[in-house]
C-alpha positions as CSV (number, residue, x, y, z in Angstrom):
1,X,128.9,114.3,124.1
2,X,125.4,114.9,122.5
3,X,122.3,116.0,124.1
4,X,118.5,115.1,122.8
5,X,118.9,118.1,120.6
6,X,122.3,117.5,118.9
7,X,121.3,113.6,117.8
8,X,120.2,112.7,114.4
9,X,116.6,114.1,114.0
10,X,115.3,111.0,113.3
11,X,116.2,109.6,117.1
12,X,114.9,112.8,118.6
13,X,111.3,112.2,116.7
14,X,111.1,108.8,117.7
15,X,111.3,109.8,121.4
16,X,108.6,112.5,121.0
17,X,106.6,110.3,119.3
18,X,107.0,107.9,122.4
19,X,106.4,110.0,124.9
20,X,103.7,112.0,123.1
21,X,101.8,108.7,122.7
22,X,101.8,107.3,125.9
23,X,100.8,110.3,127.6
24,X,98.0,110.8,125.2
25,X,96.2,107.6,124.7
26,X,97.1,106.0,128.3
27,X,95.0,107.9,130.7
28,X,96.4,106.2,133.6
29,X,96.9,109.0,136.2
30,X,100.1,108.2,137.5
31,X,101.5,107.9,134.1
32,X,99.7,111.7,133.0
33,X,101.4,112.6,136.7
34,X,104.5,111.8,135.3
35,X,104.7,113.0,132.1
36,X,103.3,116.5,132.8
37,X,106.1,116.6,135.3
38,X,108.2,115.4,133.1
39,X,107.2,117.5,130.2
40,X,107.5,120.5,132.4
41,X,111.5,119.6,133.3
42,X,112.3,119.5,129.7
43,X,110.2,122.6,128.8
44,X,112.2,124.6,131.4
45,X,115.8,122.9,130.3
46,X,115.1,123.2,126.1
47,X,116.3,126.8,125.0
48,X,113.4,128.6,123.5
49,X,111.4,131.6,123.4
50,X,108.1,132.9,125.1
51,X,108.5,130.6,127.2
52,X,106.7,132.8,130.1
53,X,103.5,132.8,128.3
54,X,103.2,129.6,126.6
55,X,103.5,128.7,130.4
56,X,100.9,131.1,131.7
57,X,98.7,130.1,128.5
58,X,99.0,126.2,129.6
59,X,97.8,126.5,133.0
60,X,95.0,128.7,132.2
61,X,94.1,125.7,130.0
62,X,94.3,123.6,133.0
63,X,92.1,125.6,135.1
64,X,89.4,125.7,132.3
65,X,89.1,122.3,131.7
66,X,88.9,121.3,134.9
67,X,85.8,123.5,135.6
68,X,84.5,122.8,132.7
69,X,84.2,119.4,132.7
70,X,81.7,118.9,136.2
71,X,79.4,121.5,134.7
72,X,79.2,119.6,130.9
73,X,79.1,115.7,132.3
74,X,77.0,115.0,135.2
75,X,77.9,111.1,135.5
76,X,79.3,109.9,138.3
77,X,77.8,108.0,141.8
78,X,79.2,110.6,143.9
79,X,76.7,113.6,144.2
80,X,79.1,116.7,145.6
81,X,76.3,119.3,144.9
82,X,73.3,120.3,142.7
83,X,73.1,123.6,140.6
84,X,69.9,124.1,138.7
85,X,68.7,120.6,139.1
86,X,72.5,119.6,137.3
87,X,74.3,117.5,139.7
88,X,77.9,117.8,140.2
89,X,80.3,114.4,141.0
90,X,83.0,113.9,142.0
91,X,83.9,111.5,139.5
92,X,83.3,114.1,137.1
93,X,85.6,116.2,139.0
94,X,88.4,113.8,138.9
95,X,88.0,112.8,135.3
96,X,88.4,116.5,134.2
97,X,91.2,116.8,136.1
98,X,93.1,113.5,134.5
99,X,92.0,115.3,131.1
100,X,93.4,118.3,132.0
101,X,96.6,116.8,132.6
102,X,97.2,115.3,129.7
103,X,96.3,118.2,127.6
104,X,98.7,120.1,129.2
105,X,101.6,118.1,129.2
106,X,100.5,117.3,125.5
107,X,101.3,120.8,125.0
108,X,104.2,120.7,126.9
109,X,106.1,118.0,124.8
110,X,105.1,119.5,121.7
111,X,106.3,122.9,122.3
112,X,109.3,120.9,123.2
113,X,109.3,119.7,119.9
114,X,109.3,122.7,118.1
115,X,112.0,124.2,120.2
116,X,114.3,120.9,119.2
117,X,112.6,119.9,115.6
118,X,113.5,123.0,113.2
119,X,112.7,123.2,109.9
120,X,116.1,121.5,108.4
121,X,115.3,118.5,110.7
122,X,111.9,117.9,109.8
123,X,112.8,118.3,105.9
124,X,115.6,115.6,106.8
125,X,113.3,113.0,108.3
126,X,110.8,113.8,105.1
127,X,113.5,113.3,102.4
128,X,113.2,109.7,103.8
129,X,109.6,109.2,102.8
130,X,109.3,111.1,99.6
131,X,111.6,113.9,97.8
132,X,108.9,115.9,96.3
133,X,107.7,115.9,99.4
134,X,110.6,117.6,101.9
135,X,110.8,119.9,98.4
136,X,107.4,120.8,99.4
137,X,107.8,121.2,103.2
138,X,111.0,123.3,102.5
139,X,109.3,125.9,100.3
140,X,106.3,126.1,102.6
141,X,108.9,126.7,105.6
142,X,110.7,130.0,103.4
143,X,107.3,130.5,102.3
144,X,105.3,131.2,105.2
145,X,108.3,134.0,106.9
146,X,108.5,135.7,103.5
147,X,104.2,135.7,103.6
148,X,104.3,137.5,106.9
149,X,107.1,140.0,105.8
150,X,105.2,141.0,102.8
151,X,101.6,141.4,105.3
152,X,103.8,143.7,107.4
153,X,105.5,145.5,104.5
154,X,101.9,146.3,102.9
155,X,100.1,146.9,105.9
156,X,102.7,149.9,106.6
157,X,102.7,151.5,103.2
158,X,99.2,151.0,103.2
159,X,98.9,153.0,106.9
160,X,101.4,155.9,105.1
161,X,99.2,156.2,102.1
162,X,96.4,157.0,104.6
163,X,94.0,154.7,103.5
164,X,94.5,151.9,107.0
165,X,91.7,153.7,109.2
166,X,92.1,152.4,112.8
167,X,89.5,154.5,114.2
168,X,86.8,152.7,112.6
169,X,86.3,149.0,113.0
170,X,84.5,148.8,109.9
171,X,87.5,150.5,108.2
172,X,89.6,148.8,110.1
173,X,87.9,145.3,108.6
174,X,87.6,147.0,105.3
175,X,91.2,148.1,105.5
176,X,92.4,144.0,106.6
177,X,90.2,142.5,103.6
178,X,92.3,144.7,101.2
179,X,95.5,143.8,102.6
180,X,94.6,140.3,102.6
181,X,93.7,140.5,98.7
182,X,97.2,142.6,98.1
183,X,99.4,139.6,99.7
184,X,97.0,136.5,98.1
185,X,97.6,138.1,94.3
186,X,101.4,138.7,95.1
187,X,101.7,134.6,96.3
188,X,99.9,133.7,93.4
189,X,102.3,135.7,91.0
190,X,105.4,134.5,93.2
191,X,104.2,130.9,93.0
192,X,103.9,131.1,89.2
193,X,107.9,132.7,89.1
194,X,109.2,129.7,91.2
195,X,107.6,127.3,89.2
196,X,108.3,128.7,85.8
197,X,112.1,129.2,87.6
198,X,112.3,125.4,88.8
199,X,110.7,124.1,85.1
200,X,113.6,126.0,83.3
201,X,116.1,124.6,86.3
202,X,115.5,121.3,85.1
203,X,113.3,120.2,88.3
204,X,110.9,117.5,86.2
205,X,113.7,115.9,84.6
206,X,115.3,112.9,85.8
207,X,115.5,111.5,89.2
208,X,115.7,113.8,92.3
209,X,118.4,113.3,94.8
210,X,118.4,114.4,98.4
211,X,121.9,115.8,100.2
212,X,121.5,114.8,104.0
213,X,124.1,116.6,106.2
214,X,123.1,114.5,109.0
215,X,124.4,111.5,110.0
216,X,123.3,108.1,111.9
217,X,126.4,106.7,114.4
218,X,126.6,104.5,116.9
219,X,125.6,106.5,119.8
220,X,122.6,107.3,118.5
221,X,121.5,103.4,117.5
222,X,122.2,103.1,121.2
223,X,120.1,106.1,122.2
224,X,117.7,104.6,119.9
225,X,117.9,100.9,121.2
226,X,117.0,102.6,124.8
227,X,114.3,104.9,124.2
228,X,112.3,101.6,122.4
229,X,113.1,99.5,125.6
230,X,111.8,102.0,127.7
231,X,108.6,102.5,125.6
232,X,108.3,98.9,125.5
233,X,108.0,98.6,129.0
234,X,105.1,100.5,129.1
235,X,103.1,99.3,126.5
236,X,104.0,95.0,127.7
237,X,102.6,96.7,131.1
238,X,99.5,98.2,129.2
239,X,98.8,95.1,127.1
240,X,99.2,92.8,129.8
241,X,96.1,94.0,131.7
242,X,98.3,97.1,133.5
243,X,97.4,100.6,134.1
244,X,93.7,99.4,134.6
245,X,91.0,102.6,136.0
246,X,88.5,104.0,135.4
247,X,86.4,107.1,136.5
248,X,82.6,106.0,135.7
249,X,80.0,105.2,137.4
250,X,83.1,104.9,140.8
251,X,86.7,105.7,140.3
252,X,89.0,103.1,141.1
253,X,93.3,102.7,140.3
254,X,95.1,99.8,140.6
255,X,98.2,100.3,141.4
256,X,100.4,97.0,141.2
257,X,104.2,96.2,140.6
258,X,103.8,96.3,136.8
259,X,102.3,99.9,137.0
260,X,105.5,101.1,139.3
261,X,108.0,99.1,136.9
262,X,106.3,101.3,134.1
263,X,105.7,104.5,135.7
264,X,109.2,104.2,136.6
265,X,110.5,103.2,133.0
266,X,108.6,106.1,131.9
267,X,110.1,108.9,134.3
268,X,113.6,107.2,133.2
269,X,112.6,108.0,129.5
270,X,111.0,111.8,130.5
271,X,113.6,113.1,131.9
272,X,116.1,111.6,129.0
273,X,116.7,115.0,127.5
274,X,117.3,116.3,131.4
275,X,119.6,113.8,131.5
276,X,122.1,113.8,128.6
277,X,122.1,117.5,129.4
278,X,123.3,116.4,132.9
279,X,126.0,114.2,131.0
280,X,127.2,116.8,128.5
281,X,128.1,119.3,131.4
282,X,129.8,116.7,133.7
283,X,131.9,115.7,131.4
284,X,132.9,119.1,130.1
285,X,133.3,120.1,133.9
286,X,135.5,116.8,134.3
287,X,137.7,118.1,130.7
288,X,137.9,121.8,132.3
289,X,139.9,120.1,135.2
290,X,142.6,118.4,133.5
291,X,143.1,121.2,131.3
């Protein structure tokens, strides 16, 4: 029993990766339809935190770019209104709101990703392509925690001392540019210690090996195996002359048999994460019983 966030990291890019891509570079509306609905499912089932005002933050976007976009382009056959000799369309209109949505559910699936992908997954899925390289991700992922600790832990002996002036915004700026200097001379000393430490650990000699705690099984070739299908779906209907609109000079969708097979492949691969959840608790409901 596994959900989307307990397979092998390398499964649970792929399907970001695959979702990400069709809703960004598809802009067919009832694709974007689904998968900011479909984003939003997985947003509210994925543990994580702010939560409240990554939302809030996310539909403000929405609203923004939606107004935006009539007052910037003025294309369009459909003349709703003219302000200061600027006319607005509705095509204009309509394309800002496609744009919208796929902005935001962009968002969506990405913060999704950060919630699932942490730091020892994404250094797994690097070993793969180089080991300097997941050497390099790991010591930036320590690095940048211990960077912000030592900001804080200046800034506050730097407030008792008396020399942080908050009633001054030029002090204030004066007081940030200092801090700023403090913590860049005390990387640049700490960078030199690791790398003098790692040269006397033997780091440039011989080949580097990687230890993977991870591990590739069955289930997740399978999981694997469905997530391509269902992404395949979509892009046979895409290259096959599917998901044809467009928004300028007239907006027009086609909507044909192909598109539903597609939109509904990609709904089945959206909610995937909703869905193993779904399965892990049925079947530890169904083990409680016969207990």
């Amino acid at each position: 029993m596994r959900t989307l966030e307990n397979c092998n990291p390398f499964v649970t890019f792929i399907y970001f990766g695959f979702v990400t891509l069709v809703g960004m570079f598809i802009p067919f509306p009832p694709l974007l339809a689904v998968s900011l609905i479909c984003a939003m499912v997985c947003f509210a089932v994925t543990p994580g935190d702010n939560k409240k005002s990554f939302f809030i933050f996310a539909w403000v976007l929405f609203l923004v770019l939606v107004i935006v976009n009539p007052i910037i382009s003025h294309k369009g056959s459909t003349v709703l209104l003219v302000i200061n000799d600027r006319p607005v369309t509705l095509e204009s209109i309509y394309f800002g709101l496609n744009s919208a949505v796929m902005v935001v559910s962009a968002l969506f699936w990405f913060k999704c990703l950060t919630f699932i992908m942490t730091g020892d997954k994404l250094i797994y899925i690097t070993s793969f392509l180089s080991k300097d390289l997941s050497l390099v991700l790991s010591m930036s992922l320590r690095f940048v925690p211990l960077f912000n600790r030592q900001r804080r832990r200046v800034r506050d002996t730097q407030r008792a001392m008396g020399l942080f002036n908050e009633d001054s915004i030029t002090g204030d700026i004066l007081a940030s540019v200092r801090i700023f200097s403090i913590i860049i001379t005390w990387a640049l000393e700490n960078g030199i210690t690791t790398a003098d430490s790692m040269e006397a650990r033997g780091f440039s000699v011989g080949r580097r090996t990687c230890y993977r705690i991870e591990k590739f099984t069955l289930r997740d070739l399978c999981m694997l195996l469905i997530f391509i299908a269902l992404f395949g779906v979509v892009i046979v209907n895409r290259l096959t002359g599917g998901a044809d609109n467009a928004f300028y000079p007239d907006t027009y969708i086609t909507f044909a048999g192909g598109d539903a097979i597609a939109a509904a492949a990609f709904l089945l691969l959206g909610l995937m994460p909703v869905i193993l959840k779904a399965e892990v608790s049925l079947k530890w409901r169904y083990l409680q019983r016969r207990v």
